[in-house]
C-alpha positions in Angstrom: -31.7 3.5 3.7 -28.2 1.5 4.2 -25.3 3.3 2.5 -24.3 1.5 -0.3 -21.3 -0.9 0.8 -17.8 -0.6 -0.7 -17.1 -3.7 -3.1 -13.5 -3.9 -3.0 -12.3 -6.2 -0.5 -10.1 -4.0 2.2 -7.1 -5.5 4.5 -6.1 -4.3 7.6 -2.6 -5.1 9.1 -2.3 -4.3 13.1 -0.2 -5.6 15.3 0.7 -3.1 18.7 -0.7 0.4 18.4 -4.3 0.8 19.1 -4.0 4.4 19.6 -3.5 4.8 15.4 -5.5 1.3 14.7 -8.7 2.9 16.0 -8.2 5.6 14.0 -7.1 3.7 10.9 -10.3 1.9 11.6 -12.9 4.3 12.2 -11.9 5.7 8.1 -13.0 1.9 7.1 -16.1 1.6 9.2 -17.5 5.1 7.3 -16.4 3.4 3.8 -18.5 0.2 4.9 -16.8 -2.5 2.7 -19.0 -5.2 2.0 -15.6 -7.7 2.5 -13.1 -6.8 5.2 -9.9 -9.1 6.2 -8.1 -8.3 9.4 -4.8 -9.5 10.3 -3.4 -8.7 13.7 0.3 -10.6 14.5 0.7 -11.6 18.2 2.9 -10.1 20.8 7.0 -10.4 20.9 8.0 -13.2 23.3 10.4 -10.9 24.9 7.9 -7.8 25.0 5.3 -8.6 27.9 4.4 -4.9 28.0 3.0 -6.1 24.1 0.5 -8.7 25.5 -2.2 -5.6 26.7 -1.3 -3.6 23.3 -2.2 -6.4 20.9 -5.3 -7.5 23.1 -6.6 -3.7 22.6 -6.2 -3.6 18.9 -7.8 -7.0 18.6 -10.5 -5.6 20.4 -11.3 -2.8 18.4 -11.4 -5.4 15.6 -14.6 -7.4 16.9 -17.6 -8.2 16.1 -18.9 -5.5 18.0 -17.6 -2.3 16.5 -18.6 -4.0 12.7 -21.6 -1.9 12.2 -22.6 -2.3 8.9 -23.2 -5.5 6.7 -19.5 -7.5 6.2 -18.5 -10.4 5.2 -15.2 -10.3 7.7 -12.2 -12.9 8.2 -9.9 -12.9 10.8 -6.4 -14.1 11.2 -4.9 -13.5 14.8 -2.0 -15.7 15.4 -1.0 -17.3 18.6 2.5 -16.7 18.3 4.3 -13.9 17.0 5.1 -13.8 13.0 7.5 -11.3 12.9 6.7 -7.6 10.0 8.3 -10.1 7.1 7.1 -12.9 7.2 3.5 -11.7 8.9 2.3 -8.9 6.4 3.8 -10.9 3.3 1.4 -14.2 4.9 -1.7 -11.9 5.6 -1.7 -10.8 2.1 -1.2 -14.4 0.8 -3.9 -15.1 2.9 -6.2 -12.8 1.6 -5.4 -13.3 -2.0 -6.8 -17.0 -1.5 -10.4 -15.6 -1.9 -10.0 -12.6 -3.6 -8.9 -11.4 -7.2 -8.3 -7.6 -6.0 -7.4 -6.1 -2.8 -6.9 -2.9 -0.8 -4.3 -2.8 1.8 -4.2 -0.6 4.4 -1.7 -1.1 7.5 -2.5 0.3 11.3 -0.4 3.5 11.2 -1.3 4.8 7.7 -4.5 6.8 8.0 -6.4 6.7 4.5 -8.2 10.1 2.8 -11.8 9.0 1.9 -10.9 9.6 -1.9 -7.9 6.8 -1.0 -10.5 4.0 -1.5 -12.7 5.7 -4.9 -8.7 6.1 -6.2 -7.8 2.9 -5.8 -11.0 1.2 -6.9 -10.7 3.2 -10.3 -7.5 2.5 -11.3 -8.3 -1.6 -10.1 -10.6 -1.5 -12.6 -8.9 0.7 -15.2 -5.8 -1.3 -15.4 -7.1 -5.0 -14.6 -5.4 -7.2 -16.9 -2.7 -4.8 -17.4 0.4 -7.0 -16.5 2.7 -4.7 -16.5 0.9 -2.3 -13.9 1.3 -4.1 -10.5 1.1 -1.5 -7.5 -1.7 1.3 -6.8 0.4 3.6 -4.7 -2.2 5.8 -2.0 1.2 7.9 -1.3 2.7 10.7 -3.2 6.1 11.0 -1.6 7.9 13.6 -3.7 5.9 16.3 -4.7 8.4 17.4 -7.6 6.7 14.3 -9.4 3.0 15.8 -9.8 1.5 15.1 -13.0 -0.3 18.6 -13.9 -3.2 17.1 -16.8 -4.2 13.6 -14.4 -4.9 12.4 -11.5 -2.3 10.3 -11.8 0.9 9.0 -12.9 3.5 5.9 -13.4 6.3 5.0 -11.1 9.3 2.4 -10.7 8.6 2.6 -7.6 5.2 1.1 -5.7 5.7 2.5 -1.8 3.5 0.8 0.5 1.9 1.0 3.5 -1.5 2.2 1.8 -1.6 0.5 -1.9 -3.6 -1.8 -3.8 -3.3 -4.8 -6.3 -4.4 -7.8 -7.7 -3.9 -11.4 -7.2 -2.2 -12.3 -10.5 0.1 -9.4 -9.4 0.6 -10.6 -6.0 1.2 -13.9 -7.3 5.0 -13.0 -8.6 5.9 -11.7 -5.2 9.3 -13.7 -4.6 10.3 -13.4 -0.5 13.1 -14.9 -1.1 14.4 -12.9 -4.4 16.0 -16.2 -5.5 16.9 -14.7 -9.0 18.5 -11.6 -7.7 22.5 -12.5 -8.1 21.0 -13.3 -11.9 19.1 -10.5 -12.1 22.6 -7.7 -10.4 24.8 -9.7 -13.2 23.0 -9.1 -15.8 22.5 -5.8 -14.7 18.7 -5.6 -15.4 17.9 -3.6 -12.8 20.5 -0.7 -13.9 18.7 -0.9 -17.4 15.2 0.2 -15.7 17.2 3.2 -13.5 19.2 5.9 -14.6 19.9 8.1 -11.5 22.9 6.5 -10.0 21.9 7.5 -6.7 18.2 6.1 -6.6 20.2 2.7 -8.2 22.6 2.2 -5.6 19.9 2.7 -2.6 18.3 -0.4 -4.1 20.6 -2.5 -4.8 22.3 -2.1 -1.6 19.0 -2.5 0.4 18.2 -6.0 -2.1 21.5 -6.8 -1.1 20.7 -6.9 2.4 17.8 -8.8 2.3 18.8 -11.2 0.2 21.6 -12.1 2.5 19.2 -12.4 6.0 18.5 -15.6 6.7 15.5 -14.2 8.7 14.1 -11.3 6.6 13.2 -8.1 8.4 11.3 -6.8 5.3 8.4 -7.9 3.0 8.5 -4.6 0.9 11.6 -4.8 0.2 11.0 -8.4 -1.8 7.6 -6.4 -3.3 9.6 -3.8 -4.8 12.1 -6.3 -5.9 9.4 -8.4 -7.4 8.4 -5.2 -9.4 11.9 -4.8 -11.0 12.0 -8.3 -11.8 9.1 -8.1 -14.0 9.7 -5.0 -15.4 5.9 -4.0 -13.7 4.7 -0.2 -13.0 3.2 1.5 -10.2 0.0 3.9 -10.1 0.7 6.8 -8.2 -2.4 9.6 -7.4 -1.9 14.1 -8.6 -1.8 14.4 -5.0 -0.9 12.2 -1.2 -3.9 10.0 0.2 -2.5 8.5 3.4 -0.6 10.1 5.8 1.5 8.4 8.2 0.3 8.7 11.7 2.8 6.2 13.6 5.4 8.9 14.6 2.5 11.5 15.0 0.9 9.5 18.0 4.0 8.8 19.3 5.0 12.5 19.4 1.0 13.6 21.3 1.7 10.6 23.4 4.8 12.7 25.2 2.5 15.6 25.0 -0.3 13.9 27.3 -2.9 14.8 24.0 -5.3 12.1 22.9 -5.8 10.2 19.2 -8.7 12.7 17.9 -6.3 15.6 17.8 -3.7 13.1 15.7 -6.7 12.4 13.0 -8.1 15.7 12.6 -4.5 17.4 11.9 -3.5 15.2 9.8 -7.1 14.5 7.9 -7.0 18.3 7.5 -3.4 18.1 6.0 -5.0 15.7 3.4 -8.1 17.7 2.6 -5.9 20.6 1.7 -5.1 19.0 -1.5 -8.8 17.5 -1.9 -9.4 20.3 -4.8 -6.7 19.5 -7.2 -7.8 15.6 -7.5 -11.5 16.1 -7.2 -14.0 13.6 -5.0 -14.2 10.9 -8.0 -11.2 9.0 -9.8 -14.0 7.4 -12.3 -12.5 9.9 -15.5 -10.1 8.0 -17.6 -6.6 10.1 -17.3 -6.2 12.4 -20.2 -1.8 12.8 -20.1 0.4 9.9 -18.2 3.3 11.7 -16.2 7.0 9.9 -16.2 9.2 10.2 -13.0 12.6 11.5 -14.7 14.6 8.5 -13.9 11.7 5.9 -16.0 14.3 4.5 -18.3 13.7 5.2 -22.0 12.1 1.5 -22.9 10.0 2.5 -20.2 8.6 6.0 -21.6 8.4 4.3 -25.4 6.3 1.6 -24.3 3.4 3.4 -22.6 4.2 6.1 -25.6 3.7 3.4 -28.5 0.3 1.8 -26.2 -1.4 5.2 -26.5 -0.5 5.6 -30.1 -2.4 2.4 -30.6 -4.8 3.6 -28.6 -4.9 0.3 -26.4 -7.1 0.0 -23.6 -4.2 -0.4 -21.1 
């Protein structure tokens, strides 16, 4: 009998690195979604050496190593799109026939429980406007909340993450309100470590002034300030960056299966404190220390109520 398929449509964002996009791949071909969306940009004009790269990773995308039953659409440009505008596009693109998504990009290698994580909290918080991000990453440990499997952040990081379409559909690429938004000081009233305050606003500063934008996650996370949203972050990490990784065995003249099984083992270490299912509503939410005090009273008052949120 067929596994049952995964029913959370999954996107894949490649571009040059088939050595971690086969990888990536192989963790989505054992979770079988029954809807898959890949996205591989072309090659730079001024990188020949590219051409062969992209060619490979669009390869391992065929036809031919979809083993399962999958409704799959492709979108492989002919020209090169560039990480801004390219990622923000294939997620646009996605979002066209889909209400929910899971986004995976080719050097972020997911822990099985990744996929059950996000699908939970999809469900849990649907229709929750104010929760915009699932996070698959759990960047600073110091943040572990001790009585969930998860918590809230300010802060959605990307790279392995999930969301929904009415979400997505207040990204702003070109942060047009942002002078409005630094005048009024809205974002200072959200942040209270100076430090974490100042890295934003100088990167939004940045980007904002790029005529061509050289990020898409930086307009994400300024689309989360804007509307005062939240992020969903898991007890433990679930994807573990394996760009530098390969890069590192590459020099070493050691192959991608020693990549995935140090790193999947790094993962699995920390299997036992979240468990193999997310489907248990959380029983304490966890606040980063810098969640600003309107922040903390709102999800406070919500549970007092005992909302459904």
């Amino acid at each position: 009998m067929d596994k049952k398929l995964f029913d959370i449509p999954v996107l894949l964002i490649a571009f040059n690195r088939p050595e971690t996009t086969c990888l990536v791949f192989e963790q989505i071909r054992k979770l079988r979604p029954s809807q898959l969306y890949l996205f591989s940009d072309a090659p730079r004009n001024d990188k020949p050496e590219e051409q062969e790269l992209v060619e490979t990773c669009r390869y391992l995308l065929d036809d031919s190593q979809i083993d399962w039953n999958c409704k799959v659409e492709r979108w492989f440009p002919e020209s090169n799109m560039g990480c801004a505008l390219g990622i923000s596009s294939a997620i646009t693109w996605a979002f066209e026939t889909s209400s929910q998504l899971i986004i995976v990009e080719d050097d972020c290698l997911p822990h099985p429980d990744f996929f059950t994580f996000c699908k939970s909290m999809l469900e849990m918080y649907r229709g929750n406007d104010r929760i915009m991000h699932i996070s698959g990453s759990l960047l600073n440990e110091d943040l572990k909340a001790n009585n969930s499997d998860h918590f809230f952040s300010l802060i959605g990081n990307t790279g392995g993450w999930a969301t929904w379409k009415s979400a997505w559909n207040r990204y702003d690429f070109w942060m047009e309100q942002f002078p409005e938004m630094k005048n009024e000081k809205r974002i200072h009233s959200l942040i209270r470590n100076t430090k974490t305050l100042n890295y934003w606003l100088e990167r939004f500063d940045t980007v904002y002034t790029e005529e061509r934008k050289s990020s898409w996650e930086v307009q994400w996370q300024y689309s989360i300030f804007k509307n005062y949203g939240l992020a969903v972050v898991p007890h433990v990490n679930l994807i573990s960056n394996i760009g530098y990784m390969v890069a590192e065995l590459a020099d070493e003249s050691q192959n991608c299966p020693v990549v995935y099984e140090r790193n999947l083992k790094e993962i699995q270490s920390n299997e036992l404190a979240i468990g193999s299912e997310f489907g248990s509503p959380c029983l304490k939410t966890i606040f980063p220390e810098n969640a600003s005090f309107s922040t903390r009273f709102f999800y406070k008052f919500m549970s007092f109520l005992k909302l459904n949120y």
